[in-house]
C-alpha positions in Angstrom: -128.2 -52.3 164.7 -131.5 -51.8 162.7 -131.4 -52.7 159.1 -131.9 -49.5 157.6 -129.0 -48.2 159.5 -127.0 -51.5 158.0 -128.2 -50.3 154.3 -127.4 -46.9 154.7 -123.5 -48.0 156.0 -123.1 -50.2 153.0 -124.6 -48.2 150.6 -121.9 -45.1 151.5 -119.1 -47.5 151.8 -119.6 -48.5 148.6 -120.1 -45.4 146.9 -116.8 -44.6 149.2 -114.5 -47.7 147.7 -115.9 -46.9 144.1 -114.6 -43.4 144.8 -111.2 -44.5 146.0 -110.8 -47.0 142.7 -111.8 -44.0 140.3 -108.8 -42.1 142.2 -106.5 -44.5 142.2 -107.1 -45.0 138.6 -106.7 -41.7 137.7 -103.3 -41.4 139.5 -102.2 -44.4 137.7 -103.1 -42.6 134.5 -101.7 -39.3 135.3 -98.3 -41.5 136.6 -98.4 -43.4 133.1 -98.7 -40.1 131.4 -95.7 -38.5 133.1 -93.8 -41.9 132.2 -94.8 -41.7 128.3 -93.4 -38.3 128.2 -90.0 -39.4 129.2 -90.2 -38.1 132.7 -89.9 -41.3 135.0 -88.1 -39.8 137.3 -91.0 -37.4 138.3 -93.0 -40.5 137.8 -91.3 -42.1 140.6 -90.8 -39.0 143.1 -95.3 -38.3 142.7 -95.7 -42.1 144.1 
């Protein structure tokens, strides 16, 4: 494999895990959200 190819794969599977974290997160937020607002069981039924 030629090392720009090797840069290129680990560049977009970074940007790809940083984008899975930032949705991840934000399910966790939304999840939290639903929780504070007295709805756990909707909280557990979206997991």
């Amino acid at each position: 494999m030629s090392p720009q190819l090797d840069r290129e794969l680990r560049r977009l599977s970074v940007l790809q895990a940083r984008e899975v974290v930032a949705r991840r997160r934000r399910s966790v937020r939304v999840r939290q959200e639903v929780v504070l607002r007295g709805g756990r069981a909707v909280a557990r039924a979206s997991r």
